[in-house]
matplotlib code that plots the C-alpha trace (Angstrom):
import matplotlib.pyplot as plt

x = [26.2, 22.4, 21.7, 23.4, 21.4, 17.9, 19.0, 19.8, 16.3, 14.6, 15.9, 15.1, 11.3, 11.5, 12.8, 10.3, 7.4, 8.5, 8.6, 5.5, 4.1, 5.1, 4.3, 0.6, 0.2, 2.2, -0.7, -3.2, -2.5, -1.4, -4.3, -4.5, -4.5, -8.0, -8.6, -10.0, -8.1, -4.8, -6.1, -9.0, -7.0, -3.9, -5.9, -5.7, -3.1, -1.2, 0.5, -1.7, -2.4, -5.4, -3.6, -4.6, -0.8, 0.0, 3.1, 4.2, 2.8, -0.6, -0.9, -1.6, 1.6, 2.7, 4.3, 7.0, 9.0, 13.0, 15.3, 18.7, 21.3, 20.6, 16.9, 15.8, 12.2, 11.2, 8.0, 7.9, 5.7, 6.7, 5.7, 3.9, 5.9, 8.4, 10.1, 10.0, 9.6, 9.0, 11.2, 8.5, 9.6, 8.2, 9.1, 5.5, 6.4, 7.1, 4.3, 2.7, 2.6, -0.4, 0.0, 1.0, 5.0, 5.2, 3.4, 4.9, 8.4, 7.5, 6.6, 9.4, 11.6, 9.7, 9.7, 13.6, 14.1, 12.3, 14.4, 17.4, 16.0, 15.5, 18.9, 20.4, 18.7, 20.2, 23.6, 23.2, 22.1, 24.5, 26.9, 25.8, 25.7, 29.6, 30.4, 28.5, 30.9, 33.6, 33.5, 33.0, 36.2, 37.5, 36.7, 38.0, 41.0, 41.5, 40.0, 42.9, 45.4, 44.8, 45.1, 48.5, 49.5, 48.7, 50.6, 53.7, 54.1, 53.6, 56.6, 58.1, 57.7, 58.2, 61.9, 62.6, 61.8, 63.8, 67.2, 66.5, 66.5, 69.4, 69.2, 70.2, 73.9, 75.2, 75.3, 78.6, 79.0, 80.8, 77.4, 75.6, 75.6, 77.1, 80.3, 80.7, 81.5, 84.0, 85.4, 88.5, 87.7, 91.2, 91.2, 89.7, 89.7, 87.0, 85.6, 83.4, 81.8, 80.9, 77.9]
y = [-211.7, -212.5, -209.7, -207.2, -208.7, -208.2, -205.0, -204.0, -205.2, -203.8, -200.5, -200.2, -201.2, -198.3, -196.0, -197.2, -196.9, -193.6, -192.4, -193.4, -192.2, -188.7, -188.8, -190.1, -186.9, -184.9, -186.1, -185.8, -182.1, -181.2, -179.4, -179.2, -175.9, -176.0, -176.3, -180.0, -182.5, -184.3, -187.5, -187.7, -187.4, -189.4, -191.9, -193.9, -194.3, -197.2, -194.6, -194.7, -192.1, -191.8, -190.4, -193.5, -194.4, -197.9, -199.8, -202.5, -205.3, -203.8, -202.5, -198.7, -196.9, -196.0, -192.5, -192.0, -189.8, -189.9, -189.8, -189.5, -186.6, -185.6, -185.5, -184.8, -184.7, -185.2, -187.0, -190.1, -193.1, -197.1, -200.5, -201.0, -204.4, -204.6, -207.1, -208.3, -204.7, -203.9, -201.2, -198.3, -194.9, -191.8, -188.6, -186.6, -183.3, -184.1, -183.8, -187.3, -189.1, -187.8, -191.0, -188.6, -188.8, -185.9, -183.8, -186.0, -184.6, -181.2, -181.2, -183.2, -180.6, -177.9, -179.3, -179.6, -176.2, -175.0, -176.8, -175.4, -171.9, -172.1, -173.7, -171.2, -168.2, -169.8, -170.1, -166.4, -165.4, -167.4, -165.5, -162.3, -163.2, -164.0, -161.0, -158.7, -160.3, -159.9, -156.4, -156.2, -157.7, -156.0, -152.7, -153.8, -154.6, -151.7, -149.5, -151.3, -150.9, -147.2, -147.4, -149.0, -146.8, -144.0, -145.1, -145.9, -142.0, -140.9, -143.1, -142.3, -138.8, -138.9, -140.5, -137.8, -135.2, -136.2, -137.4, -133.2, -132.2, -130.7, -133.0, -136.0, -136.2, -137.2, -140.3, -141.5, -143.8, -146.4, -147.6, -148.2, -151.9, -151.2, -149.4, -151.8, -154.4, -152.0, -151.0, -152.0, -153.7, -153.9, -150.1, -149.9, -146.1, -144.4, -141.0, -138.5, -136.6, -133.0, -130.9]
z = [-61.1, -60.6, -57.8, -60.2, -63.6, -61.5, -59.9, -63.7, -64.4, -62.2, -62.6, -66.3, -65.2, -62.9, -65.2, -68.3, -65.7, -64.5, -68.2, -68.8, -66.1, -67.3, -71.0, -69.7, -68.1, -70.8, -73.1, -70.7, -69.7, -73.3, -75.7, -79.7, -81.4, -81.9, -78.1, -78.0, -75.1, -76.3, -74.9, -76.9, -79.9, -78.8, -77.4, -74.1, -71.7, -73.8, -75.9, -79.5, -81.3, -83.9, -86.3, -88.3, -89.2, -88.9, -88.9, -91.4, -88.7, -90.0, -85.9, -85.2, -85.0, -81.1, -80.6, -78.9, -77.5, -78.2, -76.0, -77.5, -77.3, -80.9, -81.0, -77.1, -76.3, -80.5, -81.0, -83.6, -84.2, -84.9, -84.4, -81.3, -80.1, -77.8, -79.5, -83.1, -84.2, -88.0, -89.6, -89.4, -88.2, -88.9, -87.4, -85.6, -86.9, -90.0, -93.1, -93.3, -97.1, -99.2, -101.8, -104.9, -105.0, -106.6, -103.7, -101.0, -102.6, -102.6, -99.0, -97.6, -99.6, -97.8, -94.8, -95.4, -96.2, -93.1, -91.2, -92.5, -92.3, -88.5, -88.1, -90.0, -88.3, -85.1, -86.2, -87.2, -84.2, -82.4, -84.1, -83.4, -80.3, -80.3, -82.5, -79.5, -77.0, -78.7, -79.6, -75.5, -75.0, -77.6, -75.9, -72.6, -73.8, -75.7, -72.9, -70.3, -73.0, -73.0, -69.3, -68.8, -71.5, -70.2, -66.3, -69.0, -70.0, -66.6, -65.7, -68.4, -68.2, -63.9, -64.9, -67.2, -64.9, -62.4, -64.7, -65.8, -61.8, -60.9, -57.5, -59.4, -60.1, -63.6, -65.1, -65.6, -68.8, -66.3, -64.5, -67.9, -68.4, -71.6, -70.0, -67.8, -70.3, -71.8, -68.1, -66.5, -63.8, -62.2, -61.6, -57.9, -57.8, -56.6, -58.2, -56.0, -58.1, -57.0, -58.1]

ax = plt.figure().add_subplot(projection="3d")
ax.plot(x, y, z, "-o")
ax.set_aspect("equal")
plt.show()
């Protein structure tokens, strides 16, 4: 149980360095829209940014990066410690408070509404997307439909023309399933018909 506990360990210090290890160069490589360096403005290597947010504890606010299945990759800030954490979170790309409620509400609305926009423009897309490859199906099945359809008449059409030939002889009532039920079997005659 021991090996497996500092195995466990071990591995999650492996992982945590590895991540870090990646999000320091992320940050390091990574410019702002005006051009300057990301690490100037996100600070050292220890993960701080300068946006000048801090956490309940009073400490600067670490960003983050999340890694769950519902928000892969997202950015967010909260308490620096590893243990004894506060309850701040904030989300990086969303607006930061201003102080004036009524302004702060306005742009988390706006923010909201955004959101919903782009998520709406993808399930539309999404479902054009579907409705294009479904009309393709649509008109292959049709298009194979036409085809079998079309082997049918000939069939159809190659039977008739040889029950019309005067090669074929008649068809006597008596080999239909129907006149066989009707039939007396006992009989064991035999008819030759001539043409």
């Amino acid at each position: 149980m021991g090996v497996y506990w500092i195995w466990s360990f071990w591995s999650r210090v492996r992982r945590r360095m590895f991540y870090g290890k990646i999000m320091r160069t992320i940050f390091e490589n990574m410019t702002d829209y005006d051009g300057s360096d990301a690490s100037s403005s996100h600070g050292s290597d220890s993960g701080y940014d300068d946006s000048g947010l801090q956490c309940a504890c009073g400490l600067p606010a670490k960003l983050r990066m999340s890694q769950s299945a519902r928000n892969p990759f997202r950015l967010f800030y909260n308490c620096p410690r590893r243990y004894d954490q506060c309850d701040f979170f904030r989300w990086c790309d969303e607006p930061s408070l201003t102080g004036d409620r009524h302004a702060d509400e306005l742009n988390l609305i706006r923010h909201e509404c955004t959101r919903l926009q782009r998520m709406f423009m993808k399930a539309q897309q999404d479902h054009e997307n579907d409705r294009e490859k479904w009309e393709m199906q649509k008109e292959e099945l049709m298009s194979t439909l036409c085809e079998v359809q079309a082997e049918l008449d000939e069939y159809k059409r190659k039977v008739k023309m040889a029950a019309e030939s005067d090669l074929m002889p008649p068809v006597d009532p008596r080999w239909s399933s129907s006149g066989r039920d009707e039939m007396d079997l006992g009989d064991d005659a035999i008819e030759i018909h001539a043409i």
